[in-house]
C-alpha positions in Angstrom: -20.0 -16.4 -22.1 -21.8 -15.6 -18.8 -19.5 -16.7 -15.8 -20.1 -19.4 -13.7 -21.6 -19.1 -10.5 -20.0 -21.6 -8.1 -21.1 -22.3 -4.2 -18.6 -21.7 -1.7 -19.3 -25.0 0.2 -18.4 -27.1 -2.9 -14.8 -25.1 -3.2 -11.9 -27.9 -3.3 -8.6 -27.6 -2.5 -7.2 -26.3 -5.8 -10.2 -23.4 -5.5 -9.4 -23.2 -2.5 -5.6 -22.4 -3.1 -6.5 -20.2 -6.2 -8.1 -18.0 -4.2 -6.7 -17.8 -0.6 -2.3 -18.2 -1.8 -2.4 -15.7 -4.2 1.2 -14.1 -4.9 2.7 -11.4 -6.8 4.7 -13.7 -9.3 8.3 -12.0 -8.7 9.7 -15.6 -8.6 9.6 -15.9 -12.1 12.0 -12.6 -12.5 14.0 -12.5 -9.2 16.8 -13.2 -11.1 17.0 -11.4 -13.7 15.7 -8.3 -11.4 19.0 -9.5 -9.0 21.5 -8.5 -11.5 19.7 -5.1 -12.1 20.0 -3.9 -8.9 23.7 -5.5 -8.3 24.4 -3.4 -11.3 22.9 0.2 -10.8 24.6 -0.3 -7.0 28.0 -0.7 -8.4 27.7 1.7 -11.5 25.1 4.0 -11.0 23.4 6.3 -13.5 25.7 4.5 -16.5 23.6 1.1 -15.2 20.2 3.1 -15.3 20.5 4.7 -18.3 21.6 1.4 -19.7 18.8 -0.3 -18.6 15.8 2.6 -19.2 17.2 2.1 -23.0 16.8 -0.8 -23.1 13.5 -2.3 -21.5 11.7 1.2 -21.8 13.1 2.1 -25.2 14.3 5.9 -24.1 17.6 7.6 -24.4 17.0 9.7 -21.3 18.6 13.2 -21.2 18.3 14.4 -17.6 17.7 11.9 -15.5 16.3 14.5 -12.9 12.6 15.8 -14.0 11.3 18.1 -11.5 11.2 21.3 -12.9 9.7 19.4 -16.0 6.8 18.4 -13.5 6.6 22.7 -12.6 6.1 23.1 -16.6 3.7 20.3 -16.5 1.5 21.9 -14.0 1.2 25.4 -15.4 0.1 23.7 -19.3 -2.7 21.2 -18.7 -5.8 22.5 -18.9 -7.9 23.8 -15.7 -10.3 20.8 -15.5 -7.7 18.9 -14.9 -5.2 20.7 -12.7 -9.0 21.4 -10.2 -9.9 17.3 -10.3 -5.9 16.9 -9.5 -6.3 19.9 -6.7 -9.2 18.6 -5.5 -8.2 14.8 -5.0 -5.1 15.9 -3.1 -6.8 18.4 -0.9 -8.9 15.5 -0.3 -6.5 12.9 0.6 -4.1 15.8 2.5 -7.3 16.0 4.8 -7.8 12.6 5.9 -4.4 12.1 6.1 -3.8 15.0 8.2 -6.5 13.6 10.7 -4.0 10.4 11.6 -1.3 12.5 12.3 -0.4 11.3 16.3 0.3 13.5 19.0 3.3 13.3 21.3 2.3 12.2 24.7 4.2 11.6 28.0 2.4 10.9 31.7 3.1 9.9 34.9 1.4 6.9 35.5 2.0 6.4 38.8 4.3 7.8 41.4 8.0 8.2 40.2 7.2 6.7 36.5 6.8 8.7 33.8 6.5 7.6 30.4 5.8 8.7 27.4 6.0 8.3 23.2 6.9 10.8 20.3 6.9 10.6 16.6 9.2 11.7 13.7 9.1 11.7 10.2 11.7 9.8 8.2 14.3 12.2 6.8 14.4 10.5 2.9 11.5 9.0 1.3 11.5 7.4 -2.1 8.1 7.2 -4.0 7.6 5.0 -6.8 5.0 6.3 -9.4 3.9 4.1 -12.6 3.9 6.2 -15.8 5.6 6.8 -19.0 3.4 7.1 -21.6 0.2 6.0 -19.3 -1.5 8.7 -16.7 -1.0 7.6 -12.9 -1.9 11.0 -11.1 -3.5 9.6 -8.6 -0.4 7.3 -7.6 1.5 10.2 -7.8 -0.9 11.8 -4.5 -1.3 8.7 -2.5 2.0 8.2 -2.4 3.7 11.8 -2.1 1.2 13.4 0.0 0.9 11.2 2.6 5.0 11.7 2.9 4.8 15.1 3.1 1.6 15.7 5.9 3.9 13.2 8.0 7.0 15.9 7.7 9.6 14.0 5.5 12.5 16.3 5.1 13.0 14.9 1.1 10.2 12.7 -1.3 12.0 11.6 -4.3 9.5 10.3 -6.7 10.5 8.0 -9.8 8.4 7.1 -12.5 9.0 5.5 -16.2 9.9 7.3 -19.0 8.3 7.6 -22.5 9.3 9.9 -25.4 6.0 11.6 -24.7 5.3 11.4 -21.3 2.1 11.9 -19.4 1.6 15.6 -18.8 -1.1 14.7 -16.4 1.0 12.2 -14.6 4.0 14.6 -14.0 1.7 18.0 -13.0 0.0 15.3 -10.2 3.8 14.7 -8.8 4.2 18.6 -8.2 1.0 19.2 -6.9 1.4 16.5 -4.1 4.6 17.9 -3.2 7.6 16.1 -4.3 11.0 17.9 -3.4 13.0 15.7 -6.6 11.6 14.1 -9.4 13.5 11.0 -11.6 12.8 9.9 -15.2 13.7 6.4 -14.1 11.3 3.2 -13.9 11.3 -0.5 -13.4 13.5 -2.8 -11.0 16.5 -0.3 -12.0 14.5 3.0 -10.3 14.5 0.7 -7.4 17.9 0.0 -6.7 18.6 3.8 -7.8 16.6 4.8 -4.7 17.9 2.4 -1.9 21.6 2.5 -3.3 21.9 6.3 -4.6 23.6 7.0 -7.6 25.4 10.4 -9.0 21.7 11.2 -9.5 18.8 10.0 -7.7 19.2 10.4 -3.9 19.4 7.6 -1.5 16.3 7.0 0.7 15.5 5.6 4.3 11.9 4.2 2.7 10.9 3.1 -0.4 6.8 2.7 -1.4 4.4 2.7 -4.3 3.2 -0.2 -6.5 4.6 -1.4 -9.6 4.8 -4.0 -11.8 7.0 -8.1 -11.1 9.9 -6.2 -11.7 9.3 -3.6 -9.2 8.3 -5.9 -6.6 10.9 -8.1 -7.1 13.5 -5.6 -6.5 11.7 -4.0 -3.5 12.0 -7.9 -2.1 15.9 -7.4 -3.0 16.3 -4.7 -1.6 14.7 -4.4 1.7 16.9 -5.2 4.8 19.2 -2.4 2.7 16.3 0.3 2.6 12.9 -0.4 4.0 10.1 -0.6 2.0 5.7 -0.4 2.5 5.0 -3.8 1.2 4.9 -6.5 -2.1 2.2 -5.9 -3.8 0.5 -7.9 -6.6 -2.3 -7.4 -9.0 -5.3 -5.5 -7.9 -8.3 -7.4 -6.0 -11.9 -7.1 -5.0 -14.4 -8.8 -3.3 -17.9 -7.8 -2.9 -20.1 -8.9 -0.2 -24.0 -8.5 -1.9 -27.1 -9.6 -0.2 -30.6 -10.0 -1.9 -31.1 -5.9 -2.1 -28.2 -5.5 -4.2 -28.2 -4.2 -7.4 -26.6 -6.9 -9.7 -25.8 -4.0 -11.7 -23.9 -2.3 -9.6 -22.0 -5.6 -8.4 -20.8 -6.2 -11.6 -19.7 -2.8 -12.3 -17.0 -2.9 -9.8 -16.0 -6.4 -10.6 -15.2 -5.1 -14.3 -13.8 -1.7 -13.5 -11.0 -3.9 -10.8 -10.6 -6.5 -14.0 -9.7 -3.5 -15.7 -6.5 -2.9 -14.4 -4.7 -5.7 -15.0 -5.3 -9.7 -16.7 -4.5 -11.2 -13.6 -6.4 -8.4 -11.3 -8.6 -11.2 -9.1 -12.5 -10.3 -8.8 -15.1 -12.1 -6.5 -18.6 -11.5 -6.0 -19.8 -13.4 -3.3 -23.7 -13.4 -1.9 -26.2 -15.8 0.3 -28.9 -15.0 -3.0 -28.9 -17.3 -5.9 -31.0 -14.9 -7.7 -28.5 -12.1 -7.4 -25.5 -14.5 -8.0 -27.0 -15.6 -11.5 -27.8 -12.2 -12.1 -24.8 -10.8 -11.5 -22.9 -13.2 -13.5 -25.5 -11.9 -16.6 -24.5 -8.2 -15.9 -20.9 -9.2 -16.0 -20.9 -10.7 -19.1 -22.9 -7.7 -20.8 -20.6 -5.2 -19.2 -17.5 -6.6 -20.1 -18.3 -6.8 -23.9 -18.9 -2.7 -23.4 -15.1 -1.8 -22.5 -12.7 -0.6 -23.9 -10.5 -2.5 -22.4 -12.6 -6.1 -23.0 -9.6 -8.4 -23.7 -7.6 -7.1 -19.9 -11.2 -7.7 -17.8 -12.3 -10.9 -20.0 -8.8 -12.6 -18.5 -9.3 -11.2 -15.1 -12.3 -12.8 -15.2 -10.8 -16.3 -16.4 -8.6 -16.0 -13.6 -8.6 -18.7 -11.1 -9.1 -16.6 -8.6 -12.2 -14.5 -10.0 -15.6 -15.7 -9.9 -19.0 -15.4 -8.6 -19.7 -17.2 -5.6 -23.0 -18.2 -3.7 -22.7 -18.8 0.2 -25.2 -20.7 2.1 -25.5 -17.9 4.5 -24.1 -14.0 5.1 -21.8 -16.0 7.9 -20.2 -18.4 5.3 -19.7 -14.8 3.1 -18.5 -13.5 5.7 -15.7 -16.4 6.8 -14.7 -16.7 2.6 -14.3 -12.8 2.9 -11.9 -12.6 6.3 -10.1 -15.6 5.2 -9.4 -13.8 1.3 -8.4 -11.0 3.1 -8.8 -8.3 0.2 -7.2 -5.2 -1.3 -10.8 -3.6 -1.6 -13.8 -4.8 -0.4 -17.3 -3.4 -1.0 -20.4 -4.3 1.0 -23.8 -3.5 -1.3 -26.0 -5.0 1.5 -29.1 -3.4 3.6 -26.9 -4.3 7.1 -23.4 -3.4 5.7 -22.7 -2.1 9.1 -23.1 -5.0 10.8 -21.6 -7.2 8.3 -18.5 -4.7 8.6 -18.2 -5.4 12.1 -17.6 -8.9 11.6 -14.4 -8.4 9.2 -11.0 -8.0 10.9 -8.9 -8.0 7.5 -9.5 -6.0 4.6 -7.2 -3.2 2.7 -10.1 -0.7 2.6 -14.0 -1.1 2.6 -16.5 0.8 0.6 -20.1 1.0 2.1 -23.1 1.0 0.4 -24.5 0.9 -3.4 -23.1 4.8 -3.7 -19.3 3.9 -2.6 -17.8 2.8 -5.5 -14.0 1.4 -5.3 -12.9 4.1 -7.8 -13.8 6.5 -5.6 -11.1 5.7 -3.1 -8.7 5.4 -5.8 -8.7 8.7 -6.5 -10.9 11.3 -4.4 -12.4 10.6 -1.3 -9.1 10.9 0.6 -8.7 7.4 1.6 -5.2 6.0 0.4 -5.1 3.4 -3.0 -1.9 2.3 -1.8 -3.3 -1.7 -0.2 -1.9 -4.7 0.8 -2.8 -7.8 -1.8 -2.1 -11.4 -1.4 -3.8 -11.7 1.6 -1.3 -8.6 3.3 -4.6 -7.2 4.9 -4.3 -9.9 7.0 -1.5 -8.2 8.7 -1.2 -5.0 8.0 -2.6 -1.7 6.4 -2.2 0.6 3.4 0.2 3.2 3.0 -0.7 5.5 5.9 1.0 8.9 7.9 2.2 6.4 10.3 4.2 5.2 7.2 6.8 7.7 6.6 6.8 8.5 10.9 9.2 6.4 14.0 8.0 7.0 17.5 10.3 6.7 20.7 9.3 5.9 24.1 10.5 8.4 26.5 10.9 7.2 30.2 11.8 9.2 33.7 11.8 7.4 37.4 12.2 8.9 40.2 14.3 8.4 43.2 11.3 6.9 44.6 10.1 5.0 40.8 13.5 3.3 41.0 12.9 1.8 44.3 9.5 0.5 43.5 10.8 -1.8 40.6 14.0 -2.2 42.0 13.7 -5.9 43.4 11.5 -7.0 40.1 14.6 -5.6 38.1 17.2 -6.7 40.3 15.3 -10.3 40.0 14.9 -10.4 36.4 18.1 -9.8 35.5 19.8 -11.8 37.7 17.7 -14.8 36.5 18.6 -14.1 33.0 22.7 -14.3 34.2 23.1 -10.5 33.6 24.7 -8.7 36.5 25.8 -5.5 35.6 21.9 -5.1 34.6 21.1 -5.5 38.3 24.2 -3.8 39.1 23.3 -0.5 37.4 20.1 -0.6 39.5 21.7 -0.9 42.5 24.3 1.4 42.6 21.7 3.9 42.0 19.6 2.7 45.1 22.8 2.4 47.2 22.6 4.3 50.6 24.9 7.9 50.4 26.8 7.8 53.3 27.5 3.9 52.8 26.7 1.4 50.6 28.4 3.4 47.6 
């Protein structure tokens, strides 16, 4: 059945909701994931093990993987130990280029200030797997950890009785220092608690499943952590020079992923919204994976969607505030410039989404649920702290003297003023 093309202006309020409060539906698990991570805090590896046999079906030996990663590494075949090479050389580039500089002035007489950055000491990286291949989770999240300086990256990641060869070469490639055959809510707590095994981290990041996210919910105030992440989401901004083709290819390949993965089209051209909605249809019933992208695309919050101008595309777009977003349109520059909140944006009919999610450099690793609203993907500036650094002068104290002395005497504190005081007070005198 070809979807339904709906205009934007005729949205009501339960559209409207469908599409702009998405979540990540831990609620329906919190629970359940509360006692998990209770558990693997008070017992440790006896609570992990416990729990990898029985939600992931595996007696695990060693918990600890990482020389099974180095084995990993030297067996799969060339082509894919070069694509896994290449995409981490890639994204080690760009992520290089954000790495900050240190930087301390004088801005005016007697003032000096200044900031400096530092890399977290322990990182945990969460990396889906088992019997499925996630290499390039493995590098978005590992390598940005290690170009930032991060003494220690942990990575966990599900086990299988035959796990992913591919999967656990990616990990060593990107440069993990430990490795843990551990998934779920339980690999979680194992990370911001510690146990006999895994080591404790400052951070924890990567996506995962409810459970995951649940626990990463849980546990942050103990451990901090990137963000909560839901199902995967695009929107695609096309005008009348797109190629409906092309549209609907990345609308299946993000329905893909998972059956509640949200997918929007959105353009001022009915002709390329009904078309599109055709190409959908066709595409989807050529998949593997039909069943996953057919209810992704009977999600409430998927659909094709025809604005009465590029503006109204533009105000559904900033207001959705997507994981991806890909402009197809002849001023995607322009339209660009007009959108404050988006995980990442692909330009152009030759920038496909997939290409960011595993080899241009740019990091997979996005905010969903409308995050992009606030804040960016996983990032050097991730795994770094800065401090301000400050230095007055005889003369620097004197010039804010009164302003200090005044603030902090209207806010009732004393000694604040006092401690500015005594260092103004004349020598032979006042002291």
């Amino acid at each position: 059945m070809t979807m339904d093309v709906a205009a934007v202006a005729d949205l009501g309020p339960d559209d409207r909701a469908a599409f702009f409060e998405r979540d990540a539906g831990i609620e329906s698990v919190r629970g359940d994931v509360e006692e998990i991570v209770e558990r693997v805090r008070k017992e440790g590896d006896v609570a992990v093990r416990e729990f990898t046999s029985d939600f992931d079906g595996v007696e695990v030996g060693n918990i600890e993987i990482t020389d099974e990663c180095e084995r990993a590494y030297d067996e799969i075949d060339d082509e894919t130990r070069d694509a896994i090479e290449t995409a981490a050389a890639n994204v080690r580039e760009f992520h290089e280029a954000q790495l900050p500089e240190d930087w301390q002035r004088e801005f005016d007489t007697g003032r000096e200030l200044g900031r400096r950055f530092r890399p977290l000491e322990r990182v945990g990286v969460y990396v889906p797997g088992g019997s499925a291949a996630y290499p390039s989770s493995a590098i978005m999240g590992v390598v940005p950890a290690v170009v930032a300086g991060v003494d220690h990256v942990s990575v966990v990641t599900p086990p299988a009785d035959d796990p992913s060869p591919v999967t656990l070469a990616a990990i060593h490639a990107a440069g993990a220092d430990a490795v843990f055959s551990v998934g779920g809510a339980q690999a979680i707590a194992g990370l911001a608690y510690g146990t006999e095994t895994i080591t404790r981290v400052q951070k924890i990041v990567g996506p995962g499943n409810k459970w995951v996210t649940a626990a990463k919910a849980i546990v942050r105030g103990d451990v901090e952590i990137d963000f909560l992440a839901g199902p995967s989401e695009v929107v695609v901004i096309a005008d009348e020079t797109a190629d409906p083709e092309i549209v609907a290819a990345e609308l299946v390949a993000q329905a893909e992923h998972d059956p509640n993965a949200s997918v929007v089209a959105v353009t001022d051209d009915e002709a390329t919204a009904d078309a599109v909605a055709a190409a959908v249809d066709e595409q989807a019933g050529k998949r593997e994976r039909e069943d996953v992208i057919r209810a992704a695309l009977e999600n409430d919050a998927s659909g094709v969607l025809r604005a009465r101008s590029m503006s109204e595309a533009i105000l559904f777009t900033e207001e959705y505030a997507p994981e991806h977003l890909s402009i197809v349109a002849e001023d995607d520059d322009s339209l660009l410039a007009r959108i404050d909140s988006a995980g990442s944006v692909f330009l152009g009919s030759n920038t496909p989404v997939a290409a960011g999610d595993y080899a241009s450099g740019t990091n997979h690793v996005l905010p969903t649920n409308g995050g992009a609203r606030v804040t960016g993907g996983l990032s050097v500036e991730t795994f770094l702290r800065s401090t301000t650094v400050q230095r007055l002068s005889r003369h620097g104290l004197a010039e804010l003297g009164e302003t200090i002395t005044t603030l902090a005497e209207a806010e009732g504190l004393e000694a604040h003023a006092e401690s500015v005081r005594i260092r103004l007070a004349d020598d032979e005198g006042e002291r």
